[in-house]
C-alpha positions in Angstrom: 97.4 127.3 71.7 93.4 126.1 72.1 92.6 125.8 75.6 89.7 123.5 76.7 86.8 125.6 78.2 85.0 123.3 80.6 81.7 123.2 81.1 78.7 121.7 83.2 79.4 118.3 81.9 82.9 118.1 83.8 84.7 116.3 80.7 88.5 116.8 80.8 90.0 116.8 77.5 92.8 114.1 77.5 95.7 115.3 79.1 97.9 115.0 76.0 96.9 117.6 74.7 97.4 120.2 78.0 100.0 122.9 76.5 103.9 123.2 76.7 104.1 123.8 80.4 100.7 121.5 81.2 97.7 124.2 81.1 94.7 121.5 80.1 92.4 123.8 80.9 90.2 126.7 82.0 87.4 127.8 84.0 84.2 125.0 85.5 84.2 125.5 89.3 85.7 123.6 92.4 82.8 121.7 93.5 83.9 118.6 94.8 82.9 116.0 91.8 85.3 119.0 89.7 87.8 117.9 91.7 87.3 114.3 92.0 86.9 114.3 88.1 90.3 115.9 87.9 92.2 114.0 89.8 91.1 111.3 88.6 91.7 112.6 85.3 95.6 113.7 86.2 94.9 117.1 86.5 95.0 119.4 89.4 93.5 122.7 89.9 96.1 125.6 90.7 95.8 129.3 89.8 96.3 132.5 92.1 93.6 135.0 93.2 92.7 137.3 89.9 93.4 134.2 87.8 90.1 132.0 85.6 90.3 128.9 87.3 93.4 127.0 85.6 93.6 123.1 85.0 96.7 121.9 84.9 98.9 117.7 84.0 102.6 118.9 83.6 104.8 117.5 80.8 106.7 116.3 84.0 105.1 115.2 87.2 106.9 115.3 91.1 106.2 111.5 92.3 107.5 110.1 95.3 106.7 105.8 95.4 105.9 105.3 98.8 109.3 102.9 99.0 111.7 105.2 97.5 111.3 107.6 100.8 114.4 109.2 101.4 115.5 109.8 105.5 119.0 111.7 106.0 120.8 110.8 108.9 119.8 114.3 110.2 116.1 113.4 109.4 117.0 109.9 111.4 117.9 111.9 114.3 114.4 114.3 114.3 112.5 111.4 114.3 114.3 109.8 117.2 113.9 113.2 119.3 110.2 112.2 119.3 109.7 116.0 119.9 106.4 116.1 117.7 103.1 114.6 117.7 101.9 113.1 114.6 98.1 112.7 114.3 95.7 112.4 111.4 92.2 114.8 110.6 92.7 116.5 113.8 92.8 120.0 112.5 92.5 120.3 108.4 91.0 123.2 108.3 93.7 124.7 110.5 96.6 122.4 108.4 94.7 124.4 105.0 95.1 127.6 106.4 98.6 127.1 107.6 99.6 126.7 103.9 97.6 129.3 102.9 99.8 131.8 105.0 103.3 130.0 104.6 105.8 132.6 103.4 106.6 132.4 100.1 109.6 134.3 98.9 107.0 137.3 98.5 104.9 135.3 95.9 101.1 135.4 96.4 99.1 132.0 97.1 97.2 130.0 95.3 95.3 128.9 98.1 92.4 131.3 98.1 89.7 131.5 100.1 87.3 129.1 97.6 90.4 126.5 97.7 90.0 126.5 101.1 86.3 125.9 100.8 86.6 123.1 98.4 89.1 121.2 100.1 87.2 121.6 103.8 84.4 120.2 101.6 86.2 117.1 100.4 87.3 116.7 103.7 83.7 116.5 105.2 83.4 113.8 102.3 85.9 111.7 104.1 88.3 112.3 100.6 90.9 115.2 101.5 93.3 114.5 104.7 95.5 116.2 107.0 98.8 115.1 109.1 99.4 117.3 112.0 102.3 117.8 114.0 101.7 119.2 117.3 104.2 121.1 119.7 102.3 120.5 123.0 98.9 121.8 122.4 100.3 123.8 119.2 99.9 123.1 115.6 103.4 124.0 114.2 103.3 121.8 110.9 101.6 119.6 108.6 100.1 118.6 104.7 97.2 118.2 103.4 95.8 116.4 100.4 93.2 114.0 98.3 93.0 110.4 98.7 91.6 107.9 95.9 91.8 104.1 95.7 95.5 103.6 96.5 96.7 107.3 95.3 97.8 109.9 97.4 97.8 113.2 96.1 99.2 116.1 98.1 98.8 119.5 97.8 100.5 121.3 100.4 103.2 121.1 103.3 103.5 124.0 106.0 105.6 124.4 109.3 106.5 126.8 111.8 108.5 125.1 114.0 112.4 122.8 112.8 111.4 120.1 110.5 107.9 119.8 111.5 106.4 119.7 108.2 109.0 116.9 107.1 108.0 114.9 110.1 104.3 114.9 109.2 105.4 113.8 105.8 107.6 110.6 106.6 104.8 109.5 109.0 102.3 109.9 106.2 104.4 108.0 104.0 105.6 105.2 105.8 101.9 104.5 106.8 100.6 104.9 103.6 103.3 101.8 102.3 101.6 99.9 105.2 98.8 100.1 103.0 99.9 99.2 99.9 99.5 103.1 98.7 101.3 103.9 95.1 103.3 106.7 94.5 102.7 110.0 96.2 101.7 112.6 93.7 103.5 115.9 94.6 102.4 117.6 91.6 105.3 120.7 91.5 109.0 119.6 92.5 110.9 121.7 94.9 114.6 121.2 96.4 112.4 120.1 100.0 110.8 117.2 97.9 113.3 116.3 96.2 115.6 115.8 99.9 113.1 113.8 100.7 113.0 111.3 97.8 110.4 113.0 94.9 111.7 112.3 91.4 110.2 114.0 88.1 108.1 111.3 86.0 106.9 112.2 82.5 103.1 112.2 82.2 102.9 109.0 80.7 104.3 107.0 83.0 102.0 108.8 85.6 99.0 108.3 84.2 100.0 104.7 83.8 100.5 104.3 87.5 97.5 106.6 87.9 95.0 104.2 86.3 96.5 100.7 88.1 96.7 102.4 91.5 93.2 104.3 91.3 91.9 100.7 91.4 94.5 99.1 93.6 92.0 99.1 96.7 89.1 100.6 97.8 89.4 104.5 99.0 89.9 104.9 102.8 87.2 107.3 102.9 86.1 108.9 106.5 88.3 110.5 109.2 91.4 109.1 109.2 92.0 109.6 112.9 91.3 105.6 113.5 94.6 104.9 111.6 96.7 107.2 114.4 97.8 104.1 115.9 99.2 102.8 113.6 102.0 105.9 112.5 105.9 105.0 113.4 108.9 107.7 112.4 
């Protein structure tokens, strides 16, 4: 297989023609217009240490539509134990590095020190977010991820501490249907997303929602601290 070499221009090649398991393409940087030009796009960055930078827009994508959340009896119960607080851009950085150093079956990261970077830097752009749950004065969970027009597009959970991670998450997602958000793109499915409501869509259909929700409203850009307020479990 060809793959797309990127270069200063930050073209994506269309994502139809990313290989068998979704590699679109190689190499570019992770500046922040890279990034907004890829997710844009439908394609995500996500490549360990030693790797070229890899591009990736899966055969099959893990969406959750903001409606189709999924909250177990047990979940029910977490939530009305109130034993967490939820708040919003109180601590990315923190939230990033949390994932960074989640355990992971003794698999490396690909959160490396440059994603770390590039997402801090979106962040300072008012275009990358963070949910925090808090234990008292200590950060024992959250997620992080990009937000465009009505998209969502996460990119990693963490927690420390019973459910904490999941908690972050059904706030985020019950406030982002308060604001007529689309789907939820989880990128990678995993037996945790899927409990909680993610389903695989081909990449056709996302693209399609993609595009309509892209220019469903205009991007909350800035801190999303404001929004605190308005968070219910």
């Amino acid at each position: 297989m060809k793959v797309h070499v990127l270069d200063a221009d930050m073209h994506f090649p269309p994502v139809n023609v990313a290989g068998e398991h979704g590699l679109l393409a190689v190499g570019g940087d992770l500046s922040s217009a890279r990034l907004l030009a890829a997710y844009e796009h439908g394609a995500f960055p996500w490549f360990m240490d030693e790797d070229p930078i890899l591009w990736w827009a899966p055969p099959e994508r893990a969406v959750l539509p903001v409606l189709e959340l999924k909250v177990s009896k047990s979940m029910r119960n977490e939530l009305n134990r109130k034993r967490y607080r939820i708040t919003l851009d109180r601590a990315f950085e923190e939230v990033v590095r949390g994932c960074q150093h989640a355990p992971r079956d003794g698999e490396g990261t690909w959160i490396t020190d440059d994603i770390v970077q590039a997402y801090v830097n979106l962040h300072d752009l008012g275009l990358a977010h963070s949910v925090e749950a808090w234990d008292g004065d200590n950060l024992v969970g959250g997620l992080y991820g990009v937000s465009l027009g009505r998209m969502f597009f996460g990119e990693s959970m963490f927690s420390t501490a019973t459910n904490a991670s999941k908690v972050a998450f059904v706030h985020l997602v019950r406030w982002l249907a308060l604001k007529g958000f689309g789907p939820v793109d989880c990128q990678i499915m995993n037996p945790h997303l899927a409990s909680l409501g993610a389903t695989l869509w081909t990449r056709e259909d996302f693209q399609t929602q993609l595009t309509h929700f892209l220019h469903a409203g205009p991007t909350l850009k800035g801190p999303w601290t404001a929004f605190e307020s308005e968070l219910h479990g």
